[in-house]
py3Dmol code that shows the C-alpha trace and the ligand (Angstrom):
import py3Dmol

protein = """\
ATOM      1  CA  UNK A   1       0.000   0.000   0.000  1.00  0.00           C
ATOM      2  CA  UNK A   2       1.200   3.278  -1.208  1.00  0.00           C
ATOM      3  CA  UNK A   3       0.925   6.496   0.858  1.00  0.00           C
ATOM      4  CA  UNK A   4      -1.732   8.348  -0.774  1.00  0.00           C
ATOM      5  CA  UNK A   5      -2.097  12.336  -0.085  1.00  0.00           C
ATOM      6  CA  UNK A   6      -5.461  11.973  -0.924  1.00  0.00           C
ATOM      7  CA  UNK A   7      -6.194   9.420   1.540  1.00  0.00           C
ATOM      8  CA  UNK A   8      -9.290  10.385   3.649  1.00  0.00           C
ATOM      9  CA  UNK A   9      -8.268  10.642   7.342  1.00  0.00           C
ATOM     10  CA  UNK A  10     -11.495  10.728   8.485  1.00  0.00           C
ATOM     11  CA  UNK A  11     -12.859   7.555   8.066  1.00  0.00           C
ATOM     12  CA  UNK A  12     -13.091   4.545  10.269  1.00  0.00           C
ATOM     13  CA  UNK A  13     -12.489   0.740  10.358  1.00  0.00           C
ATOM     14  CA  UNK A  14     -16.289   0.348  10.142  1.00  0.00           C
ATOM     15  CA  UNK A  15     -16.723   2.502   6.935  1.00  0.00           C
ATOM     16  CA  UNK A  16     -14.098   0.107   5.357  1.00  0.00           C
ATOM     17  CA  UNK A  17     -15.209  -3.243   6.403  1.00  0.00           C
ATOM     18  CA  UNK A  18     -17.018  -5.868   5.145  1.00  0.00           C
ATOM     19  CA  UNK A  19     -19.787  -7.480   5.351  1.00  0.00           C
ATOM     20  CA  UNK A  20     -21.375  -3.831   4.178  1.00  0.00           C
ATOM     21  CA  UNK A  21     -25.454  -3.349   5.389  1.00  0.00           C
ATOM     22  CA  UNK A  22     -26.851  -4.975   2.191  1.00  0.00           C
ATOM     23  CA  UNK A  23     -24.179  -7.927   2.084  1.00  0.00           C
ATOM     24  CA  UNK A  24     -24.594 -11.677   3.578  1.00  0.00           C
ATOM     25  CA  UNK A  25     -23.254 -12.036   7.156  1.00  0.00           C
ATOM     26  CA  UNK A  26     -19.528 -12.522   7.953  1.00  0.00           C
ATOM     27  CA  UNK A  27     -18.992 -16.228   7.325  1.00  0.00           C
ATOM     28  CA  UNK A  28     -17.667 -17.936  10.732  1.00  0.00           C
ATOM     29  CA  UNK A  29     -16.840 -21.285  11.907  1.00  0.00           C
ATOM     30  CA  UNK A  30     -17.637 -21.863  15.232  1.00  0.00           C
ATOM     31  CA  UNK A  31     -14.576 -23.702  17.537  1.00  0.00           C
ATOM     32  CA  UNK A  32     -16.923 -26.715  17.718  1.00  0.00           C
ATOM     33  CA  UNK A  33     -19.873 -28.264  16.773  1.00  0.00           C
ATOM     34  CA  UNK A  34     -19.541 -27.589  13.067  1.00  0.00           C
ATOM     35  CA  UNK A  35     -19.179 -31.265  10.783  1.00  0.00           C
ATOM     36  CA  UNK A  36     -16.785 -31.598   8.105  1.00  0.00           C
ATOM     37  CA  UNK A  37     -19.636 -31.285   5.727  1.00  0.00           C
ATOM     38  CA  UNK A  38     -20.628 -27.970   7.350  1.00  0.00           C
ATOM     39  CA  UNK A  39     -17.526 -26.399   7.015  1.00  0.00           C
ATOM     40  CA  UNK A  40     -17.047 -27.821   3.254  1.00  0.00           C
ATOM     41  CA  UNK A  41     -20.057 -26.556   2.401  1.00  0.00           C
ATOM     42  CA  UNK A  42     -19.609 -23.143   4.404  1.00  0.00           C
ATOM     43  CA  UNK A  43     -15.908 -22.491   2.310  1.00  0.00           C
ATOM     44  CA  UNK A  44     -17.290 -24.310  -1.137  1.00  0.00           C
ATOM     45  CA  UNK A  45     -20.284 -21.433  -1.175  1.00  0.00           C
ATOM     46  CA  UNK A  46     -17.882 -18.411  -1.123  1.00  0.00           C
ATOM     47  CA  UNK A  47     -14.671 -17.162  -2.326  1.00  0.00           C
ATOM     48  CA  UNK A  48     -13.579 -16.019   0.964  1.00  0.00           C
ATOM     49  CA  UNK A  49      -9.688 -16.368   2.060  1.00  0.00           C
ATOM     50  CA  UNK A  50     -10.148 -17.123   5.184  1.00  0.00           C
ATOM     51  CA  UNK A  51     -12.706 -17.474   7.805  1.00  0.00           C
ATOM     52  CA  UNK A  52     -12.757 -16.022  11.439  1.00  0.00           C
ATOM     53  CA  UNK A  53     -13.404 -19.081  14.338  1.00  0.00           C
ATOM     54  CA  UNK A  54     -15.531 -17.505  17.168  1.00  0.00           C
ATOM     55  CA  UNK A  55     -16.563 -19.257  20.337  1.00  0.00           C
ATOM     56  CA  UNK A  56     -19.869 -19.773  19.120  1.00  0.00           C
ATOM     57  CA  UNK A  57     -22.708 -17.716  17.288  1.00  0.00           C
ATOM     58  CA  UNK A  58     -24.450 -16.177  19.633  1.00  0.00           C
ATOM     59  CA  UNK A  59     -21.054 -14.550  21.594  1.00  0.00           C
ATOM     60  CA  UNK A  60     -19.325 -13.973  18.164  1.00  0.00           C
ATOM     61  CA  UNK A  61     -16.055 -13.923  20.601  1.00  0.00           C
ATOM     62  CA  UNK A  62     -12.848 -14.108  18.648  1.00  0.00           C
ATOM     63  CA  UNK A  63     -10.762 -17.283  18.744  1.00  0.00           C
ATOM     64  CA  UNK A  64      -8.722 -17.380  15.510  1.00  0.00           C
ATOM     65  CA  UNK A  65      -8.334 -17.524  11.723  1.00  0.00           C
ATOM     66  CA  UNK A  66      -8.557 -19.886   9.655  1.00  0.00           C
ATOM     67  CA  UNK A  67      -7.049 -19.755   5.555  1.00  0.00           C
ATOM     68  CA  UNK A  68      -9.320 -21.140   3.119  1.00  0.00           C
ATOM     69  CA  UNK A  69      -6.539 -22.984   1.224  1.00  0.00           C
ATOM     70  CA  UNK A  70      -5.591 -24.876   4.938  1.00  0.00           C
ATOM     71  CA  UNK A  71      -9.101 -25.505   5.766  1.00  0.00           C
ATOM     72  CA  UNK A  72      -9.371 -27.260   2.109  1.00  0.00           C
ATOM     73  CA  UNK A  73      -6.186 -29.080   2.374  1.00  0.00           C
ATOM     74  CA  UNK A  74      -6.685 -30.244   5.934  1.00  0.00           C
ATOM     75  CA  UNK A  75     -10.145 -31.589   5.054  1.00  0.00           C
ATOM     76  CA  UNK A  76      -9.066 -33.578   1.754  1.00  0.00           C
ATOM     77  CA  UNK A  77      -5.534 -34.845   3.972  1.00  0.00           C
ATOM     78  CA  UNK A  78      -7.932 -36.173   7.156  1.00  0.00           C
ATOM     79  CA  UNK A  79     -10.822 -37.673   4.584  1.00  0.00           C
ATOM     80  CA  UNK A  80      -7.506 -39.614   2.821  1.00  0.00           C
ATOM     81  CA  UNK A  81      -5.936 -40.124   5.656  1.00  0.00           C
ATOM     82  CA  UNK A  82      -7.124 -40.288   8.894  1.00  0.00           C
ATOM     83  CA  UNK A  83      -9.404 -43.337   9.640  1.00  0.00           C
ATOM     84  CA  UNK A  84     -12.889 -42.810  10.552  1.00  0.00           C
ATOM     85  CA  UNK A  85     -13.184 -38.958   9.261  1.00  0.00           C
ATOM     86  CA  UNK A  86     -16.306 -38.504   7.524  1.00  0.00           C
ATOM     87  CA  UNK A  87     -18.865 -35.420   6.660  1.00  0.00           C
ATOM     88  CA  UNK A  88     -20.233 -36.293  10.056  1.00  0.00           C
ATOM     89  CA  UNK A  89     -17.165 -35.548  12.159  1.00  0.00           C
ATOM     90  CA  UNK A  90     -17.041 -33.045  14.486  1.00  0.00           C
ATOM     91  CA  UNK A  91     -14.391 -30.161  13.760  1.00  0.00           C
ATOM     92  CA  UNK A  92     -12.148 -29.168  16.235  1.00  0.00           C
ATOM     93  CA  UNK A  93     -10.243 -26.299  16.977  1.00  0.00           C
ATOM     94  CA  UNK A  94     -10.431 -25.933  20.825  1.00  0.00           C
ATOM     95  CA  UNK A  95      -7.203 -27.691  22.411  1.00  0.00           C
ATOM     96  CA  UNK A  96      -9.665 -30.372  23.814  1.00  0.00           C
ATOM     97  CA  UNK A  97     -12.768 -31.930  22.396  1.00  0.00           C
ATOM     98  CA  UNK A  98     -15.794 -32.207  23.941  1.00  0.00           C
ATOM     99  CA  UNK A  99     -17.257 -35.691  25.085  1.00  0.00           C
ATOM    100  CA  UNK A 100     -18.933 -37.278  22.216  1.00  0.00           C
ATOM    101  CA  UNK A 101     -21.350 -39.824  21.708  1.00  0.00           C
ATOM    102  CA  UNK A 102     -19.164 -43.753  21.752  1.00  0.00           C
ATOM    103  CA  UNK A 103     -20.790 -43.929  18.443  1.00  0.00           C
ATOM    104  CA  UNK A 104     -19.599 -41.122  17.171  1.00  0.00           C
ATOM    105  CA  UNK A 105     -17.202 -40.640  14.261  1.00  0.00           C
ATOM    106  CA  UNK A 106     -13.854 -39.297  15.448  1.00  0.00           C
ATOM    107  CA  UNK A 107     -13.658 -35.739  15.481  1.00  0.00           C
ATOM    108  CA  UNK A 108     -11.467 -33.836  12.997  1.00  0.00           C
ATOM    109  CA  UNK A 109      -8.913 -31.246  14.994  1.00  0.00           C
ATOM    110  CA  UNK A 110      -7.839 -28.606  13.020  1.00  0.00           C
ATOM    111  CA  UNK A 111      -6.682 -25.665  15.939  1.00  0.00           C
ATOM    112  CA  UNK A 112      -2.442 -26.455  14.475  1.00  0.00           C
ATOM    113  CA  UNK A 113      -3.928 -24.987  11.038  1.00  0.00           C
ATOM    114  CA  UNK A 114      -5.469 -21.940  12.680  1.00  0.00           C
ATOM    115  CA  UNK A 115      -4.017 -18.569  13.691  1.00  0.00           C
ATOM    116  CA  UNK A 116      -4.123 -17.973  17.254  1.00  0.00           C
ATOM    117  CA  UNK A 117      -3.788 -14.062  17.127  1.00  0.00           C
ATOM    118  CA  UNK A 118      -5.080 -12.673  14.247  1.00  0.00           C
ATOM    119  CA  UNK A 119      -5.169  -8.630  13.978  1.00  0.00           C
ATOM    120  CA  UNK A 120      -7.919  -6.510  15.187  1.00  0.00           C
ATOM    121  CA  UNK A 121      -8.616  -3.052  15.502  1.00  0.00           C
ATOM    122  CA  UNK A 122     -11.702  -1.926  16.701  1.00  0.00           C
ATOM    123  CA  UNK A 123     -14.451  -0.677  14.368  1.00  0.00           C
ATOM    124  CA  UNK A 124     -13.426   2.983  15.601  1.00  0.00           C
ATOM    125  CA  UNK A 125     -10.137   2.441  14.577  1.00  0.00           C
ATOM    126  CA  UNK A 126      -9.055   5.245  12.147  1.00  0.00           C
ATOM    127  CA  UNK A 127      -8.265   4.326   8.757  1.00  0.00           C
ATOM    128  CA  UNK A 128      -4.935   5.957   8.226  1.00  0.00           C
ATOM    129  CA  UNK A 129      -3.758   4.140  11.790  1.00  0.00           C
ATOM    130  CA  UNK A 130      -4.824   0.836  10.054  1.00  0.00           C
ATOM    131  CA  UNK A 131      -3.711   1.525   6.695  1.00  0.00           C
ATOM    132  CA  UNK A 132       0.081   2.087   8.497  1.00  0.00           C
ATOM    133  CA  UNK A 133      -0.299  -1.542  10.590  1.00  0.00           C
ATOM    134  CA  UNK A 134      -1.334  -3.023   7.167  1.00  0.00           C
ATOM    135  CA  UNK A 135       1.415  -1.582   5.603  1.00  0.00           C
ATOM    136  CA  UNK A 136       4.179  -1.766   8.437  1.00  0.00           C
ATOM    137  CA  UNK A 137       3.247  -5.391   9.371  1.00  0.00           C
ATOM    138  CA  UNK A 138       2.218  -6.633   5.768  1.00  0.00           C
ATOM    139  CA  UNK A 139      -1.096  -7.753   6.553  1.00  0.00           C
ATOM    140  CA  UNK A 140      -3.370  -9.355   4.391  1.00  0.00           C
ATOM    141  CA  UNK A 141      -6.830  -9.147   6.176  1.00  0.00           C
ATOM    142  CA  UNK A 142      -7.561  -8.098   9.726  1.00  0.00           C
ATOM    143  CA  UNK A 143     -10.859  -8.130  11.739  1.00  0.00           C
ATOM    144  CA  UNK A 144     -12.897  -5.824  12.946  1.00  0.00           C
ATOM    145  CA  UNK A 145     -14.429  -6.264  16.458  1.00  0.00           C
ATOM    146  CA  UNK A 146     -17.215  -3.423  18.702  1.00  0.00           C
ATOM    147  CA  UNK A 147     -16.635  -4.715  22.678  1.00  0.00           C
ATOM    148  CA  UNK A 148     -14.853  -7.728  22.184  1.00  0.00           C
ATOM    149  CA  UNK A 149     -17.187  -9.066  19.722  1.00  0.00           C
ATOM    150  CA  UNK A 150     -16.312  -9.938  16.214  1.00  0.00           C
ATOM    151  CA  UNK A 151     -17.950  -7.221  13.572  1.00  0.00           C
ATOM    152  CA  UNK A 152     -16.452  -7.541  10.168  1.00  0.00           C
ATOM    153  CA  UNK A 153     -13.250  -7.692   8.197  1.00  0.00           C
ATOM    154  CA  UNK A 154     -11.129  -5.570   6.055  1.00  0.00           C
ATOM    155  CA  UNK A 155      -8.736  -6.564   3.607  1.00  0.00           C
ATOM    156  CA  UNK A 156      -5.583  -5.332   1.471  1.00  0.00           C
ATOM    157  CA  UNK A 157      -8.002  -5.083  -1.474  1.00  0.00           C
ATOM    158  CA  UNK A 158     -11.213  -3.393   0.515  1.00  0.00           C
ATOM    159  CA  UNK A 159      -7.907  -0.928   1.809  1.00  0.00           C
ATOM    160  CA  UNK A 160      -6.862  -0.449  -2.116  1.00  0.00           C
ATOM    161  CA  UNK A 161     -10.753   0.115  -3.041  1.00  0.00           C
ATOM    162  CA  UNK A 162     -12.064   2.775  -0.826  1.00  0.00           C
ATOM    163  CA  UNK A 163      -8.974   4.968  -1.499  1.00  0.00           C
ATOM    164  CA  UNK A 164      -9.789   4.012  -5.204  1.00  0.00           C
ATOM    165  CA  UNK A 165     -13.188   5.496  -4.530  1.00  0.00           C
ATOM    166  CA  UNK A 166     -11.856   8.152  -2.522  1.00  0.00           C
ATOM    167  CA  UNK A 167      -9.556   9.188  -5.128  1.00  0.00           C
ATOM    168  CA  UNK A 168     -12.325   8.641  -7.582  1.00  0.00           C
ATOM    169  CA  UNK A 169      -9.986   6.533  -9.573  1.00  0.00           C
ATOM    170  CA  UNK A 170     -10.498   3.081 -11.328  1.00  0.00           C
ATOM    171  CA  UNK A 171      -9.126   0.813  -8.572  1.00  0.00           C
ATOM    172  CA  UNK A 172      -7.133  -1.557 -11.091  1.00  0.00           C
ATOM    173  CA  UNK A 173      -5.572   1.800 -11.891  1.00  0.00           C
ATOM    174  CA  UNK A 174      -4.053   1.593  -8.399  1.00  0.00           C
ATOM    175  CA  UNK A 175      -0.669  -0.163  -8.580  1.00  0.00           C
ATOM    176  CA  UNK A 176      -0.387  -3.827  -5.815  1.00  0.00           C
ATOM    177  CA  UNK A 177       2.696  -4.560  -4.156  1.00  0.00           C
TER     178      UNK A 177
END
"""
ligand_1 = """\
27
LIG
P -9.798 -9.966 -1.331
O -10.359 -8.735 -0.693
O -8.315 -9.927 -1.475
O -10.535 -10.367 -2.596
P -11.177 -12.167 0.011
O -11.456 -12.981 -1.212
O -10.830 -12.902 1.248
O -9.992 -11.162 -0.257
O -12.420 -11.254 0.320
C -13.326 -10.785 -0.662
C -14.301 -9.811 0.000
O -15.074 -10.487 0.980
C -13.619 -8.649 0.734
O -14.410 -7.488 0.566
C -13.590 -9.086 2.193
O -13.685 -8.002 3.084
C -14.823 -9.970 2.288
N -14.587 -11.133 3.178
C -13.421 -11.800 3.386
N -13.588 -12.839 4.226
C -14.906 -12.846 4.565
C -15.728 -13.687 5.390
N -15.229 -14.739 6.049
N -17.060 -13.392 5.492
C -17.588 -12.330 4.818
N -16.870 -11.509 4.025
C -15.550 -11.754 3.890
"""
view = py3Dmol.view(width=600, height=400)
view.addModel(protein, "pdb")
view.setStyle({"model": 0}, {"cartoon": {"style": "trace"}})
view.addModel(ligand_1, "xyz")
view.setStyle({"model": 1}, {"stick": {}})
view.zoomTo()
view.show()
């Protein structure tokens, strides 16, 4: 990311983020309690990069984040792989699983592939402060949370297209690196 003069230092992490009003919710996985099959279908519906892991729902608490690309790979290794993981398994990233059912197919754990301590700033957060942690700790995506609870994300690209808009400019016209 570029310095930009034309940057607009008065907006906020929550004009920037996604999802906007009109868009679907942030997609989440939940640290258990999801199957295999509900996270494959969860990441084969969107294009996302990665996915945020919260606690659960209804607390939208921050645990971690997850890359697409790991979540895929992890899936297709364990489904090879591992004995007994099917669309029914639970997936796992708390350190322990919970008690499950003797019957129960053995639960996938995925917390190794999962960042632990993703980036936030709160939705307050001034854009020009989180355009300089993008830029000084090359960040790809960071979250957004309001009290501890998880709001939205922003990404390199969102970054790239509101100063695009800002600077009323074609955002391809804006140069990557
Ligand atoms: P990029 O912005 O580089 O295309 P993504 O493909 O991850 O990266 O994100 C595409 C858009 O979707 C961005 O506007 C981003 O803010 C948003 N987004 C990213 N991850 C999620 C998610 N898990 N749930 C909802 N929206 C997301």
């Amino acid at each position: 990311l570029e310095p930009k003069e034309e940057f607009d230092h008065s907006s906020l992490a929550v004009d920037v983020m996604r999802p906007r009003r009109s868009d679907p919710a942030l997609a989440v996985l939940t640290q258990d309690g999801m199957t295999v099959g509900e996270v494959e279908a969860l990441v084969e519906s969107t294009h996302y990069s990665g996915f945020p892991v919260v606690v659960s729902p209804e607390s939208q608490r921050l645990v971690g984040f997850v890359l697409r690309r790991d979540l895929l790979i992890s899936i297709d290794n364990a489904r090879k792989r591992q004995e007994g993981v099917v669309s029914a398994s639970t997936v796992v990233f708390t350190e322990h699983a919970l008690a499950q059912a003797a019957d129960a197919p053995p639960p996938l754990r995925l917390r190794g592939i999962m960042d632990l301590s993703p980036f936030t700033v709160t939705d307050h957060t001034p854009m020009d402060i989180t355009v300089d942690i993008f830029r000084k700790l090359g960040l790809r995506q960071c979250l957004v949370t309001h009290n501890g609870r998880l709001l939205g994300i922003i990404t390199k690209k969102d970054i790239l297209k509101h100063m695009a808009q800002i600077a009323n400019r074609d955002p391809d016209s804006i140069l990557f690196n």
